[in-house]
N, C-alpha and C positions, 0 to 999 in steps of 0.2 A: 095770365091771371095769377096775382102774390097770394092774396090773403080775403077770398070773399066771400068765405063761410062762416066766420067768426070774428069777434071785435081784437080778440090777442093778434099782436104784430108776431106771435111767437110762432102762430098753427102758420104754418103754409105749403100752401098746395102744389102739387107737385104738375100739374094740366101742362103746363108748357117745357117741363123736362121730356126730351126725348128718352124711351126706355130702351136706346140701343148704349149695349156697355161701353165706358167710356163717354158718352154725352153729359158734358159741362154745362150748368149756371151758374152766374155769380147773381147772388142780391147784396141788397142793402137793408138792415129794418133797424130800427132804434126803438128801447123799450123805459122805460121808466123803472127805474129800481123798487120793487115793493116794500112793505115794512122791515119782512121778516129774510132778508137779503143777506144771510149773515150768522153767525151766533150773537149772543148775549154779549159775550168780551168785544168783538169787533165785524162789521158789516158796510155796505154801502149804504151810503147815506139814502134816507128813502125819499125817492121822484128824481134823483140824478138819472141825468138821461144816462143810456148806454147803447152808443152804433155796435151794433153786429155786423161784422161779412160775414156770410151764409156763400161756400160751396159745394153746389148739390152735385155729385158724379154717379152716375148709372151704373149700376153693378148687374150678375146675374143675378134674381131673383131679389132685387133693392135697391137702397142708395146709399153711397158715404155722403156722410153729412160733416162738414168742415165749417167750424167758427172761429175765430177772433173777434176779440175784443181789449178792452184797457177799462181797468175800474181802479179808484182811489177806494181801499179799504180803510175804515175810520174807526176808532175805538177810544179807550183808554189806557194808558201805563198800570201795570199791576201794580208797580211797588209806588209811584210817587202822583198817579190819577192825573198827569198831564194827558191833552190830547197826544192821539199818534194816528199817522195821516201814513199810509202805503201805497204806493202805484206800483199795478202789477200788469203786464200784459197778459192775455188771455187765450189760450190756444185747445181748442179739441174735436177728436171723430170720433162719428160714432156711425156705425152701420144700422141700415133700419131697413129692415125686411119685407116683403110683401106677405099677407097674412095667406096661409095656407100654402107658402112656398116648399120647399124641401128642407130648406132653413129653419123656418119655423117649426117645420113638423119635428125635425131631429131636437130641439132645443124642447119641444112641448113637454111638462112635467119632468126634465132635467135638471142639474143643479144647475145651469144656465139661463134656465126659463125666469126669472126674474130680472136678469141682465137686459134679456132681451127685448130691441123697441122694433116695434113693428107698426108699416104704414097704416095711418089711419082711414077712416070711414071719410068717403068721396076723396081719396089719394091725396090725403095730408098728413104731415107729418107734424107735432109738435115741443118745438125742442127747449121748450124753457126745461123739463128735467134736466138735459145736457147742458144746459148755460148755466143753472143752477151748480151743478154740479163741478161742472170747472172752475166756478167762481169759491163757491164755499171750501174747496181743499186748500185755498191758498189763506185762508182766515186760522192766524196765530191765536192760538187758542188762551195763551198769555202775553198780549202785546206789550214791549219794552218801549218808550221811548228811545234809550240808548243799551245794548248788551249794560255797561256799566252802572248802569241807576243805583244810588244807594236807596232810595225811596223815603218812607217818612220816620220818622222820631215816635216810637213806642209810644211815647210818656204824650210830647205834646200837640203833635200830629203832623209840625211842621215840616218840609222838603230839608233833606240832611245838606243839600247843596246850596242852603239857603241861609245854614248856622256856622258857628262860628267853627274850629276844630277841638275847640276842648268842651263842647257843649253836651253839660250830662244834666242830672236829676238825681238829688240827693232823695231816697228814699229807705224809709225804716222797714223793716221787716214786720210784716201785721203780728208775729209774735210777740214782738218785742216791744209795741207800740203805745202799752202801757206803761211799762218802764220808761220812753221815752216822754214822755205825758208828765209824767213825774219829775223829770231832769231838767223840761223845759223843752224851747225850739231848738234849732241849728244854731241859731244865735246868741246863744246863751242865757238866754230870760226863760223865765219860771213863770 
């Protein structure tokens, strides 16, 4: 029995782990990316699938919980607003405690008590926190296209990789701009 308490591919149950230490599962679950998969600058794209492998191992008083995955992180270039596309593998554990263990109790109202996950109600565990979590630390919080991007043109908004190399913007100083006015354009007309 994976997951038949709840509709998330994420809660799953623990009924067919054996609770002697060391006792292995391997699953499989695939989740759908949700909106907010990410920050603002960059995330997974939302409804891309994503396989998880889940290894559940038996500990005293819990389980290590072992994921992998691979997501494409998707955003924009800071300086020049090209797409940028990342593939990143996805690896992490996390221990999750039986509630009312020795574990838990030492951790209870600790500076660790919020670290701490602990198995849930009818022995399931739910580990989108953890998938969360391992996904969003690898989100570039200023994504480049290239380290080198010169990005866009002050003045006229255009990609600098795009203009010529002496491509500038004749502009007056707002002080002065009356004076200018009076002299004429850049081109010599009044």
């Amino acid at each position: 029995m994976w997951n038949s308490m709840t509709d998330s591919p994420l809660v799953l149950s623990l009924a067919d782990l054996p609770r002697a230490a060391g006792s292995v599962r391997d699953r499989s679950v695939e989740w759908a990316a949700p909106a907010d998969l990410g920050t603002p600058s960059m995330g997974v794209e939302e409804g891309a699938p994503i396989p998880v492998g889940v290894e559940l191992t038996s500990m005293d008083d819990g389980v290590l919980v072992r994921l992998t995955t691979a997501v494409d992180l998707v955003g924009e270039c800071v300086r020049c607003l090209d797409p940028v596309r990342v593939h990143h593998d996805v690896s992490s554990a996390e221990v999750y405690v039986e509630p009312g263990s020795a574990a838990a109790a030492e951790a209870d109202g600790g500076p660790g008590a919020d670290a701490l996950n602990e198995i849930g109600p009818r022995d399931t565990i739910d580990i989108e926190p953890q998938l969360r979590d391992a996904i969003v630390t690898l989100v570039d919080a200023r994504p480049l296209c290239r380290p080198d991007c010169p990005g866009l043109c002050d003045v006229c908004g255009r990609k600098w990789d795009e203009l010529p190399p002496d491509h500038s913007h004749f502009q007056v100083d707002p002080r002065l701009a009356p004076l200018a006015a009076l002299l004429g354009d850049e081109d010599g007309q009044r």
